[in-house]
Every structure is written in structure tokens, then in C-alpha cells.
Steps between C-alpha positions, in 0.01 A plus 500: 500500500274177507280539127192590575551699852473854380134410390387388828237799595580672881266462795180668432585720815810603339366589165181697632789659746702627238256612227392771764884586561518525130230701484604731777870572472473518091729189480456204261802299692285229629801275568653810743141495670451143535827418734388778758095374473652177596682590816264681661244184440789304643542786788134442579549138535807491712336736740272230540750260538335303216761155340527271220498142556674285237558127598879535378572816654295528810315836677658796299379832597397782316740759412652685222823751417450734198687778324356710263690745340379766251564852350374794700181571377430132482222540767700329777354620744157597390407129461666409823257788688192394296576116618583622816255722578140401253564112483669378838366733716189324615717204539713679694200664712355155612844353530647737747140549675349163494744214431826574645361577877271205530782254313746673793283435756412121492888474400624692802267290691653150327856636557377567918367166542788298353738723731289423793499137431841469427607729801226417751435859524188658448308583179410876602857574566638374228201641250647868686818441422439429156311806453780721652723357318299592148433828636851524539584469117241720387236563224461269241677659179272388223758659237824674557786609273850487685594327827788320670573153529441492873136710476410219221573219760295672716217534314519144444466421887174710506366275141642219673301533798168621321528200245347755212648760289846552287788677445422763192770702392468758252759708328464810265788649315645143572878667278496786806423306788688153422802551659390662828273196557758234418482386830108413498567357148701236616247393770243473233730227364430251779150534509422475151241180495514362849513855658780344733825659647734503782520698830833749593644364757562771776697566817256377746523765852276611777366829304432303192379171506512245216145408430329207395522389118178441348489237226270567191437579154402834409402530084728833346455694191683759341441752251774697357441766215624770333684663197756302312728723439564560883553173599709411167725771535847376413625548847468423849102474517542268186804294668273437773214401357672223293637388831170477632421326186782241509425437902149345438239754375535416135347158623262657744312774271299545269551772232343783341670737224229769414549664112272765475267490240257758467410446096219418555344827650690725241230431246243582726353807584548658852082427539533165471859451713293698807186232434700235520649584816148551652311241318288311741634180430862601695241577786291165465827291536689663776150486696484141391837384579528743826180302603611172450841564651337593826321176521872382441596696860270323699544265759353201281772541303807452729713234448338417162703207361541491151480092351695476235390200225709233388494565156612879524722383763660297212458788271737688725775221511528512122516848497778465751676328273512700221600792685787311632544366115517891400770563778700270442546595121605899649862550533669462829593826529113559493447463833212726583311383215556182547406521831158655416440271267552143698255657745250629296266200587488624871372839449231336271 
């Protein structure tokens, strides 16, 4: 680790985020708390199709894998349904509601025109055959927690053609359900970053006809979380999950390992455990950041382009370095490590 980088503080947002969760679930594990705060902010932004602009690297967009593994008991889950359903919820409200069908609209609309123009046909028509053609996909999944690889395509059409949203993924019990979503797991590989991938190519015939690709990036996170000792098994699930590893999602996530610490509420009284669950602070900072993330959902906010500085922008090529310093002094047969390690810089 670069001297000095554990004593960088978080994100304000993160901090304030996690002192309720803290609070709430009993935990003192802030490091646990802090990876999963962090990808639903990043969820937020992707759905807004938000990017960071560096002048060495381009238009990146927003995205971000994590697994976060803990004991049961941890509070898994409980955090995820308080971020889920206290913080992101208004964002989630205005998104769906608001943003996403006027953003579809005028994009529908673009995508008519330029069909028209290029086809000499007219704008109406093709505007109708747009809109059949979401309606044919369906609803908008805002979150969903197994798939295939074809329904994930699909829903990439539909964010291709509405220009807003992303693809969220979201796994609990991540050591049960691994293997029977292996095939979903390996699409996530391509669109880590660009949210890119390639079509199946199938049998074109008069009952099924090959439609037309559309081109586009859609932003994708991933959560995966669960208990440890499921998904480290010392067997098949295990096997797997190293594979998985070794494949590309050592480099693509970020991790959490939750130890439960609850020493800190042994020497208090059950009184004072039950106040501060309820003190009014934990209310005044969900309202706070609830609030501010719905501003986040609104139109205004689409597209929001993120300039990075030069001089942080420099601050992240010397980082890069070192982490590909610390890799290279691994052994070879580190490979996942390794791995991780050169492409740290990325994920920061």
C-alpha cells in the first residue's frame, strides 16, 4: 500500500452512510459497510448514465462489481434492505417515474428521425416501430438477481434504445447461487467498464427473424454477497469461484470481508443498544441523504460528466505504478493476486 493511503478519510456520503448501518445492524465493521455504500452510489450513477472524463483515458462510465462476504449474522442483508429501501428509494421513485420516461421519449424520438432520414421513410412510422419494439422486451428491471445471457442482451436493446438506465445485478447467498448463474457471470465479464458485448449469431428463417443489432453502451453493476463459508467451501462452489476469479473478476471487483465485531455493545446496557438504534440522528441522515439522492434522479442530472483534474489525474498514474511495482514483486504462481493488484488503479 502507497504510505499514507489508509489515512485518506471516505466520502462524506459514505461515512454518514455507514455510521447509521453501524448503528442499526450492531456492527462496528465499517470497512464491510463501506464497499456496499459505494456501489449503490455507483448504481445510482450508472442508472443515470453519468462518466468520467480523464484526458488520458477518455469517457469512462460509471460502474462498479463488488463482493462482500461475511458471517451470518453479519447483517448482510439488513443493510442491503435499509439502503435499498430508506436511502435509494426516493431515487428510485423519481427515477422510474420522472426521468427514465421523458429521457425515453426524446430518445425514441432521436432514434425515429435518424431512421427516417437515413431510410426516407417517415418519422411516425418509425417512432411506432420503436415503441413496439420496447414494448416487446418489457418492463424496465431496475434490480434483478439471476438471468440468462440472452435476457441480459435483451435488456440491453431496451437501455440501448432509451439511452438511460443500467444493468444492476444483485446476488444474495452468492456460495448457493454461483454455479447456477455461471452463465450470466460470464456475460458480466464483457461489460465490465464499457458495458459492451457481442450478439449470438442465429439461424435466420421465416418464423424467426434476425433483428437489427443496436450499438451502445449500457453502464453494469454487480453486487454479490453472502457467507464465506458457502462460497469457500473446499469443493465445487469454491473451484468455481476461483475460476471466476482467475477469468477476470479479481481485476473487475472490489472487495469486502466483513469480521463481526460486536465489542463494542457488550459493555453497554440493552437501554442504550435500543437508543442507539432509534436515535434521531440515524433518522436525520437517511432523510438527508434520501433527499439529496432524489435530486440525484432527476432529469438535470442525466448524463452528468464527471471532469477529472490534471493533477489527480497524475495522482492516479503514480498510483498505477506502484500497484504494478507491488505485482510484479508477487510470485508467478500468484496469479489472482497479482492480477488484482496491477489493476487496482482502475477500480480507484
Amino acid at each position: 500500500m502507497i504510505d499514507g493511503l489508509d489515512k485518506i478519510p471516505h466520502h462524506p456520503a459514505i461515512e454518514e452512510i455507514v455510521e447509521v448501518l453501524c448503528n442499526r445492524t450492531q456492527n462496528t465493521d465499517r470497512g464491510f459497510f463501506r464497499v456496499t455504500v459505494a456501489y449503490f452510489l455507483g448504481k445510482m450513477a450508472a442508472a443515470q448514465q453519468a462518466t468520467v472524463f480523464m484526458k488520458n483515458h477518455g469517457e469512462i462510465p460509471v460502474n462498479l462489481y463488488a463482493l462482500a462476504l461475511a458471517t451470518s449474522g453479519f447483517g448482510k442483508g439488513h443493510s442491503v434492505n435499509i439502503l435499498e429501501g430508506e436511502f435509494l428509494a426516493p431515487f428510485r421513485k423519481v427515477f422510474l417515474e420522472d426521468t427514465m420516461p421523458s429521457i425515453t421519449e426524446k430518445s425514441l424520438w432521436d432514434y425515429a428521425n435518424a431512421k427516417a432520414a437515413k431510410n426516407s421513410t417517415d418519422q411516425q412510422d418509425e417512432y411506432d416501430k420503436a415503441v413496439k419494439v420496447l414494448n416487446s422486451i418489457g418492463a424496465y428491471p431496475f434490480t434483478f438477481d439471476s438471468g440468462t445471457g440472452p435476457a441480459v442482451k435483451q435488456l440491453r436493446d431496451q437501455l440501448i434504445l432509451r439511452r438511460i438506465g443500467s444493468v444492476n445485478l444483485q446476488i444474495d447467498e452468492i456460495g448457493s447461487n454461483l454455479v447456477s448463474n455461471e452463465e450470466i457471470l460470464n456475460v458480466f465479464l464483457e461489460l465490465y467498464d464499457q458495458g459492451l458485448t457481442k450478439i449470438k449469431l442465429t439461424k435466420n428463417t421465416a418464423e424467426n427473424k434476425r433483428v437489427e443489432e443496436l450499438v451502445g453502451k449500457t453502464p453494469t453493476n454487480m453486487l454479490l454477497f453472502g457467507t464465506d463459508s458457502k462460497l469457500l467451501d473446499g469443493g465445487a462452489t469454491e473451484n468455481a469461484f476461483y475460476s471466476f476469479l482467475e477469468t477476470g473478476y479479481a481485476r473487475r471487483c472490489i472487495f469486502a470481508q466483513g469480521h463481526q465485531d460486536r465489542k463494542a455493545f457488550h459493555t453497554m446496557t440493552a437501554e442504550e443498544i435500543y437508543l442507539r438504534q432509534i436515535e434521531p440522528n440515524n433518522t436525520a441522515m437517511v432523510d438527508k441523504w434520501a433527499d439529496h439522492f432524489a435530486k440525484l434522479a432527476e432529469p438535470t442530472m442525466y448524463k452528468w460528466a464527471m471532469q477529472v483534474p490534471d493533477d489527480v489525474a497524475i495522482q492516479l498514474v503514480e498510483y498505477k505504478i506502484e500497484c504494478e511495482k507491488a505485482a510484479d514483486q508477487m510470485k508467478e504462481h500468484e496469479q489472482i493476486r497479482k492480477a488484482e493488484m496491477s489493476h487496482r488503479y482502475f477500480k480507484a
